[in-house]
N, C-alpha and C positions, 0 to 999 in steps of 0.2 A: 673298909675292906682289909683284910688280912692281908699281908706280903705272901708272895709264894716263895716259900723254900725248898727249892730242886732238888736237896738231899731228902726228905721228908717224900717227897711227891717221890723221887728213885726207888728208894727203898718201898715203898708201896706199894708202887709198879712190877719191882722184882717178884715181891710176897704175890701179890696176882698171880704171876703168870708163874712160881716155884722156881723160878732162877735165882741162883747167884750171881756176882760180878764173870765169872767165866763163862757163862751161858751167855752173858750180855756183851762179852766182847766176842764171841763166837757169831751171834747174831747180826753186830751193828759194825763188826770190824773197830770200835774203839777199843785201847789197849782195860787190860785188868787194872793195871795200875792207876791208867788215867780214873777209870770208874771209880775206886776206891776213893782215888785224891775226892772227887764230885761226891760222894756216899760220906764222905770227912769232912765236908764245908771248909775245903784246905783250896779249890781251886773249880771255877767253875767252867762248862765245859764252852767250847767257840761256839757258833752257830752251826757250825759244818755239824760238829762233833754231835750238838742238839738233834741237829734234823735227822743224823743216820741212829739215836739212841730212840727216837721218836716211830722211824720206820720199822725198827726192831721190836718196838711194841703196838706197830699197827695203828700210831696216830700220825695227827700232821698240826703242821701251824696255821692259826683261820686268826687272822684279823678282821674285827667288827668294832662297829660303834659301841660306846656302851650308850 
């Protein structure tokens, strides 16, 4: 199994849905900057951060067995 990389998986999410970092902090209330850092693999985001960037694009978090 592959590692998931957040910055990889963001930036693909953004290109979906035609945002950039300012649209994604307009939506999820995370700053532009923090996005960037996250979009830079300079710093990854808290869970808080996760969950409002996740609501912003209409997903959630689902724990399951594998």
């Amino acid at each position: 199994m592959d590692e998931f990389n957040f910055a990889d998986w963001l930036a693909t999410e953004l290109k979906k849905k035609g945002w950039d970092p300012i649209d994604l902090d307009i939506a999820s209330g995370i700053s532009r900057s923090s996005i960037e850092l996250y979009m830079r693999n300079k710093q990854y985001p808290t869970l808080y951060s996760f969950e409002r960037i996740l609501e912003a694009f209409d997903k959630h978090i689902e724990i399951v067995d594998n």
